[in-house]
N, C-alpha and C positions, 0 to 999 in steps of 0.2 A: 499654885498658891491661892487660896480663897481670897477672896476680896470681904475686903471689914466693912460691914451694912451703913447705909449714907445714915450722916448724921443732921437732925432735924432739931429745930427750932421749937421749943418750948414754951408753955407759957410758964411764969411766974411760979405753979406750982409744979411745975413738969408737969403737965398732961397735956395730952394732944383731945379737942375739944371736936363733939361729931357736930356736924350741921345744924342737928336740929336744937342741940345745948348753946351753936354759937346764934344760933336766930333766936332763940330764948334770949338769952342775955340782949341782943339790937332789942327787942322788943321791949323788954323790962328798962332799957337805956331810956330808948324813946317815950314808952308810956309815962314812966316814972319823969322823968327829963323836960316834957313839952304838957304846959297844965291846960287844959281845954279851953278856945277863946273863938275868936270871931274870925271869917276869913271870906274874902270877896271878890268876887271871881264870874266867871259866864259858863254857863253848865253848857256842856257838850257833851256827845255819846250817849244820848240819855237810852236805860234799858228799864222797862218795868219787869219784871217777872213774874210768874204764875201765884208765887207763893207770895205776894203783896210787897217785897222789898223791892227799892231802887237802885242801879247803879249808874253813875252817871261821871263825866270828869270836870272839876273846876278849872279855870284856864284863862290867863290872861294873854298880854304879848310875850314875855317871858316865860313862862312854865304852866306846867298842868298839874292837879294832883286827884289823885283817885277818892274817890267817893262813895259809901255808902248809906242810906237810909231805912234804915229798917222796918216792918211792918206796921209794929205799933206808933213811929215816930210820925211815920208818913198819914197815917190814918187822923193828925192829929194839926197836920199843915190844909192852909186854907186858900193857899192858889194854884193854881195848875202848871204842874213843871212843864218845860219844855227846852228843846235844844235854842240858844242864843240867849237867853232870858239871865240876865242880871243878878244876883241874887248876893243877900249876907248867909253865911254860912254858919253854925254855931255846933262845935263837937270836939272831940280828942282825938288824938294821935292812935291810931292802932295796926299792929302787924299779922297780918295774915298768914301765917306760920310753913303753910302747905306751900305757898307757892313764894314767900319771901319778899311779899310785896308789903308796902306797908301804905296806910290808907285814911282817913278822916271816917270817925262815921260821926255822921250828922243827928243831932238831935233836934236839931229848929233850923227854918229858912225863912230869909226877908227877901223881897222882892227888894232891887235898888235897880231899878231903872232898863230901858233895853240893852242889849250889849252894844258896845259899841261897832263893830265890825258888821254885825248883822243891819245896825242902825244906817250906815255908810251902803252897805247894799243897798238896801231898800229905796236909798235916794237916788243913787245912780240909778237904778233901772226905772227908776219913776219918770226921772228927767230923760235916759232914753225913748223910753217908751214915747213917749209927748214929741222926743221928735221924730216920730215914726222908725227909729230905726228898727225894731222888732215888727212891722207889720210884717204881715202875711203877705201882702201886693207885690212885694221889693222880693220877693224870696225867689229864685231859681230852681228847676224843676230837678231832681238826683237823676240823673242816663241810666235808663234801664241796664244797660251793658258798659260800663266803662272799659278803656282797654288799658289807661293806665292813670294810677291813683298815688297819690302824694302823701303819706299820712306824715304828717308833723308830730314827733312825740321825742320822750326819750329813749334814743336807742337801744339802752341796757336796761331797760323796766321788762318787768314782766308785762306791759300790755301790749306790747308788739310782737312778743312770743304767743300769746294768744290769738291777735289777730292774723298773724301769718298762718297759724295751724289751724283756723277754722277756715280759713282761703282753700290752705290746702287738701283740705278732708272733703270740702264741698267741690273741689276741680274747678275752683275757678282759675283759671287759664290767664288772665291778664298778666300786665308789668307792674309789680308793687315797689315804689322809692319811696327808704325810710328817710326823710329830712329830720335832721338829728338839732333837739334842742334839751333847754332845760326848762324845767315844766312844775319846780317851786322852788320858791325864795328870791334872792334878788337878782333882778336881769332877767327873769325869766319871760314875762309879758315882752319886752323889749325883743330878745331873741325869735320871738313866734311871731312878732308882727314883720321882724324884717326878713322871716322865711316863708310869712301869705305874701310877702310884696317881690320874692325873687321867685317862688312859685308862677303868680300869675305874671310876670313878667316873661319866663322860659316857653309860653305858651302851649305845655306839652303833658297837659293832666287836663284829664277829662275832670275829676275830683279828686278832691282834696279832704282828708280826715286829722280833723285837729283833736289831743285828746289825751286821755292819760287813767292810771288806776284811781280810786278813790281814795279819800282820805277827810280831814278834818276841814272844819272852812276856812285856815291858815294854808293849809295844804295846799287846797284849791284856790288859793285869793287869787293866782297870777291868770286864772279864767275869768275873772271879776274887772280886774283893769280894764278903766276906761278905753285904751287906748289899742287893745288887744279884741275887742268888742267891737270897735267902729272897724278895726281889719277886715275880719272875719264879715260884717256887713258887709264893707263895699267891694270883698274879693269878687273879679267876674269868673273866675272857675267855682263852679259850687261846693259848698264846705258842710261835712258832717262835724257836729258836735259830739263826741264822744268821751265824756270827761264822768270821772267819781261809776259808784252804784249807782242803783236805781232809786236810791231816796234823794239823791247830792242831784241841784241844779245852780248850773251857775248863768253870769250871765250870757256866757258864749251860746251858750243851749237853746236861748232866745234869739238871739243874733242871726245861728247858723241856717241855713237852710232846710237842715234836717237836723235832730237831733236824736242818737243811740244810746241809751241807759248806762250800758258799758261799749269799751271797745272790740271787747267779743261780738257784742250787738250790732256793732257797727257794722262788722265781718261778715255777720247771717245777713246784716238788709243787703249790703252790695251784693253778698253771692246770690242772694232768691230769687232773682230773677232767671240770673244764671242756671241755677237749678232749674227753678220752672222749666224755664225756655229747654234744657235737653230732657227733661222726662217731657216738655210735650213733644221735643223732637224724635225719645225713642218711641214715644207711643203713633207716632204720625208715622215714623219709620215702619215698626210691626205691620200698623194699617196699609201704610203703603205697598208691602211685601205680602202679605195678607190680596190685597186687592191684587197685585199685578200676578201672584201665583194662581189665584181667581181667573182674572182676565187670559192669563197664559194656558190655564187649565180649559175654557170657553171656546176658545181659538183654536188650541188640538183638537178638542171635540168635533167643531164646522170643521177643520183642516181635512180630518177623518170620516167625516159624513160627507164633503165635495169629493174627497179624494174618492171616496167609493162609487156615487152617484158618477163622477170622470170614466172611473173604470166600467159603467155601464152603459153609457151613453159614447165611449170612445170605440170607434170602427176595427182597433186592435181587440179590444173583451168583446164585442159582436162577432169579431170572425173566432177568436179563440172559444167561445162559447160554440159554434157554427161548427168548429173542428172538434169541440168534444162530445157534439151531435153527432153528426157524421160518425165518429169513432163506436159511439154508442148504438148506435143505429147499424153500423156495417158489423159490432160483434151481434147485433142483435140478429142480423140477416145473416150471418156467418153462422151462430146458432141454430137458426133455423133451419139454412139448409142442411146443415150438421144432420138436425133431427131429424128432416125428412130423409135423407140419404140413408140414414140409420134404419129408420121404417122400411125405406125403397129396398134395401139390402136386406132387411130381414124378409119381406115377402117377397122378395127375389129369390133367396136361400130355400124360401119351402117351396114356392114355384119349383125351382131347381131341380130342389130333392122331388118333390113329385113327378117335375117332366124326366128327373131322369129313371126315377123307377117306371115311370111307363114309354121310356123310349125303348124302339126296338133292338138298338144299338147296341145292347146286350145280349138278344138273339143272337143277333147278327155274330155279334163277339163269340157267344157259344157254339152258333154252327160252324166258325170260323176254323174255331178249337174243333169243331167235330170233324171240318172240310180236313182240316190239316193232319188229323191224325190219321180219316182216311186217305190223304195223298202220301203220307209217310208208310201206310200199309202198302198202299200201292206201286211205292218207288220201290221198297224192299222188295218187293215181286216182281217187278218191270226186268224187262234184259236186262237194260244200263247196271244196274244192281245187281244184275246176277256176272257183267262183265266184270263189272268190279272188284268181286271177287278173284277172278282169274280165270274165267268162262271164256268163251266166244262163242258168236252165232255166226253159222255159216250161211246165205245167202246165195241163190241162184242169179243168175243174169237178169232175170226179170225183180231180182230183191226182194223172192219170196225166201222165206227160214226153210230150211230143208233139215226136216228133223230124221230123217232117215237115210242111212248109205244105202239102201235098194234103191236100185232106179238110176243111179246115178252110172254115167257111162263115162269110159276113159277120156280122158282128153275137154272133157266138159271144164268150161271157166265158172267158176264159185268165187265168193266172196267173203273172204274169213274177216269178219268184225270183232275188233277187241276193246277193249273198254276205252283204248287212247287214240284209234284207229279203224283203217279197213285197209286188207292185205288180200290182193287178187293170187290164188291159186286154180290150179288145174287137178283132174281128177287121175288118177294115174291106176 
């Protein structure tokens, strides 16, 4: 089941009115409503702009109201504005439609005297001043390096989020304690002084940063009291002022030992040294690795020019030198005789071949062959060779051959020789 669309609140004619028709109407209320008159007050915030109009705020102890002067108005006033300055105010009510603010624009200004708040400054630090508490002599010197820092502020402001993350982004390395106060309106001087007086009591801060964002000179009064000012004097841990922009002074700023424009500012003077000190540590570092790679590189060098010079002057590279003399020298004699043996054997070789073509020894070998063939003629014709066949030679008693049976008489003793023997017969 759909659900039936909320029901709204109407005006008088039923219509639902856009923004810029209900700022319409506040403005027609108030223009129409409030007739232009006089109004007296202490200008703060004062801005000039490029295009000759003013913007500035009127302000007493109770409220502020926005301000403008426009070019022609301004061009037509005869004293010089400034932040504190007193003034009568004379203009209408007006709303600035774009951004729903609504605003005084001034058409004449009286001076009526200084303001008062600025006027009260001015005395206090006169009367300071005279009694030395602002010299220079009484101030203590900021530690190059603190190791751990006290800042007194407000713990949930944005300037101790700033201070902590420029710490952080620069590596400063120390102990940072937020000492938590309030740091405007009432109590707030009272709180800060009895946190420099339990500070320097704990003995355990090198420095101490008092301090806070900027704001108007209500804002910052509680840096103004008297009694917050002589703290910050006579603390013996040394204290940075750190309070408002770079335009806002108050009196702690004179007071402090040092003073930082903002508490960011505060943050880069403690870490700079810090910094410094390790870019010169790494640039001493490179140098130093630098030099001793140097020095180490130098060292090898001599290490390897004695060590070699060692090994030439040591009894061990003299004999091992000695031995690849020797070695050198015995292929070289081993060579040589090589080559000469080579020579000696080659005119040994034709020597040789010549003695032996002219030795007799091959005569000799031929008539050897000659003797032998005629002994082999002669054995085949010898008796022995004819025994062998299966001859015999018959022989008389006296071992004459008897080649003939005439002659021979009965009973005569003969000698039949046969190739494996002799066999005595008689003749018959």
């Amino acid at each position: 089941m759909a659900k039936k669309p909320a029901e709204f609140l109407l005006d008088d004619a039923g219509q639902v009115r856009s923004v810029t028709e209900f700022t319409r109407e506040v403005k027609e209320l108030l223009e129409d409503g409030i007739r232009p008159g006089w109004v007296r007050g202490e200008i703060s915030n004062l801005r000039a702009q490029a295009s000759g109009h003013f913007y500035f705020s009127l302000k007493d102890a109770g409220a502020q109201l926005a301000c403008v002067l426009f070019r022609g108005d301004a061009a037509r006033q005869k004293m010089e504005l400034r932040d504190g300055l007193q003034v009568l105010a004379h203009g209408a009510v007006s709303v600035y439609e774009t951004r729903g603010q609504y605003q005084l624009v001034v058409r004449a200004l009286v001076e009526h005297g200084a303001g008062r708040l600025q006027q009260e400054l001015e005395q206090l630090k006169q009367r300071l001043a005279a009694e030395g508490v602002f010299d220079a002599a009484r101030k203590k010197a900021i530690p190059l390096l603190p190791d751990t820092i006290g800042f007194i502020t407000s713990p949930t402001g944005a300037a101790v989020r700033d201070f902590i993350s420029i710490l952080q982004r620069r590596g400063w390395n120390g102990r940072l304690i937020v000492l938590p106060v309030k740091v405007q309106g009432a109590g707030a001087a009272a709180e800060m002084v009895e946190m420099l007086r339990l500070a320097d009591e704990l003995k355990i801060f090198d420095l101490l940063v008092i301090g806070r964002g900027g704001g108007s000179i209500e804002d910052l009064w509680a840096f103004n009291e008297e009694p917050l000012v002589r703290a910050v004097a006579a603390c013996s841990v040394p204290v940075i002022s750190a309070v408002g922009h770079e335009i806002d002074y108050t009196l702690c700023d004179f007071a402090a030992d040092a003073r930082a424009e903002t508490p960011s500012g505060a943050a880069e003077l403690i870490s700079s040294n810090h910094v410094a000190l390790n870019e010169r540590a790494k640039q001493a570092a490179q140098m130093l690795s630098a030099a001793l790679d140097d020095a180490v590189e130098r060292a090898v060098e001599k290490l390897d020019h004695a060590r070699s010079r060692l090994r030439l002057l040591s009894p061990v590279a003299a004999i091992e030198q000695n031995h690849l003399r020797m070695d050198d020298l015995s292929n070289r004699l081993l060579a040589a005789f090589s080559s000469v043996i080579q020579q000696r054997r080659g005119s040994l070789a034709v020597v040789r071949s010549r003695l032996t073509n002219a030795s007799p020894e091959k005569r000799v070998q031929r008539q050897s062959h000659h003797l032998l063939a005629l002994w082999k003629r002669l054995e085949s014709a010898s008796p022995k060779s004819v025994l062998n066949r299966g001859y015999a030679i018959v022989r008389d008693a006296e071992g004459r051959p008897v080649a003939r049976a005439r002659g021979l008489k009965p009973g005569q003793p003969l000698v039949n020789e046969f190739h494996d023997g002799q066999v005595k017969i008689r003749v018959e």
